[in-house]
N, C-alpha and C positions, 0 to 999 in steps of 0.2 A: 199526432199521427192521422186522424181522420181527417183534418186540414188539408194534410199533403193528400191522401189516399184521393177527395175530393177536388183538387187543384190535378189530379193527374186523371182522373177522369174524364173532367172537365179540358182538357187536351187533348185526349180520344174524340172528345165527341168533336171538338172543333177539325181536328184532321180528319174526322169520317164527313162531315157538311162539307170541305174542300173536295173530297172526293166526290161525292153526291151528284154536288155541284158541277163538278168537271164531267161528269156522266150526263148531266143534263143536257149540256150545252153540245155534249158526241149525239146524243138521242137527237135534238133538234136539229142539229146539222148533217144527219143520216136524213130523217123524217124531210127536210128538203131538198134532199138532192132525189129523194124519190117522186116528192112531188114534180119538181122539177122535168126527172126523166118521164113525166106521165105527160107532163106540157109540151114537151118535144115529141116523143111518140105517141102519144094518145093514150085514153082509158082503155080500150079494147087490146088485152094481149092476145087475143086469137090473131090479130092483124100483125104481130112483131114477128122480127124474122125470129129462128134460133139462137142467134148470135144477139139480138136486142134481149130475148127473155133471158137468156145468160145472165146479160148485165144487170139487170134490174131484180133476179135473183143474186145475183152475189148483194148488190145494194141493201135488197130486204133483208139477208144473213147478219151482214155487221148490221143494222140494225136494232135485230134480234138480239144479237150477242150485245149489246150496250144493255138494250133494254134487261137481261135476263141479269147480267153484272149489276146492275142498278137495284134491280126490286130484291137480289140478292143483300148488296148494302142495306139497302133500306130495312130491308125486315131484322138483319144483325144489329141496324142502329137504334131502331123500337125498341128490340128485346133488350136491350142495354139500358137503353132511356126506362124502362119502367124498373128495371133492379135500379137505375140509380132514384128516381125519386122513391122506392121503397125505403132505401135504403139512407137517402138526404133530405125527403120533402121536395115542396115546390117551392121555387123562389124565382128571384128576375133572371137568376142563370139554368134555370131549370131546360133542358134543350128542348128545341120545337121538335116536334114530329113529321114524320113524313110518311106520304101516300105511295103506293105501286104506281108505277108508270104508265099513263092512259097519255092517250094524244093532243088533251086538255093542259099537261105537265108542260110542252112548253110553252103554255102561255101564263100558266099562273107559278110554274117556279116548283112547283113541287110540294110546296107546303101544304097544309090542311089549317 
């Protein structure tokens, strides 16, 4: 019974790193299209029309909203990860951890 309880666990956390993961790659791919709209209109938003700051606030919103989805997962998948090695030890299936979303995330992936 704690075989299985451990084996179904260990499913959880593998479907939360798909998720994570998939948050990552929304985070990075938000974080460049703003770059992006910064390289086409420039750094100074005093100089954008209404209708520019519009856009590049909505852009910064999803953003935000990935980001806030994300560091949401992450700190459920922490809290979980430390009840399970309480509860199993550590071993080579023991899940990695993961950091809050800093602008550093999409370069090194997320891990710590």
């Amino acid at each position: 019974k704690q075989y299985e309880k451990r084996r179904n666990t260990l499913r959880w956390f593998k479907y939360q790193e798909t998720a994570i993961q998939q948050l990552t790659i929304q985070v990075c791919e938000a974080k460049g299209q703003l770059d992006e709209f910064k390289t086409t209109y420039g750094n100074d938003a005093n100089k954008w029309t209404d209708t520019t700051s519009k856009a590049y606030n909505d852009l910064l919103f999803v953003k935000n909203g990935y980001i806030s989805k994300y560091n949401s997962l992450v700190s459920e998948y922490n809290a979980r990860r430390s009840s399970f090695i309480q509860s199993f030890g550590r071993d080579k299936d023991t899940p990695r951890e993961y950091v809050e979303f800093y602008d550093s995330t999409c370069i090194n992936g997320g891990s710590r």
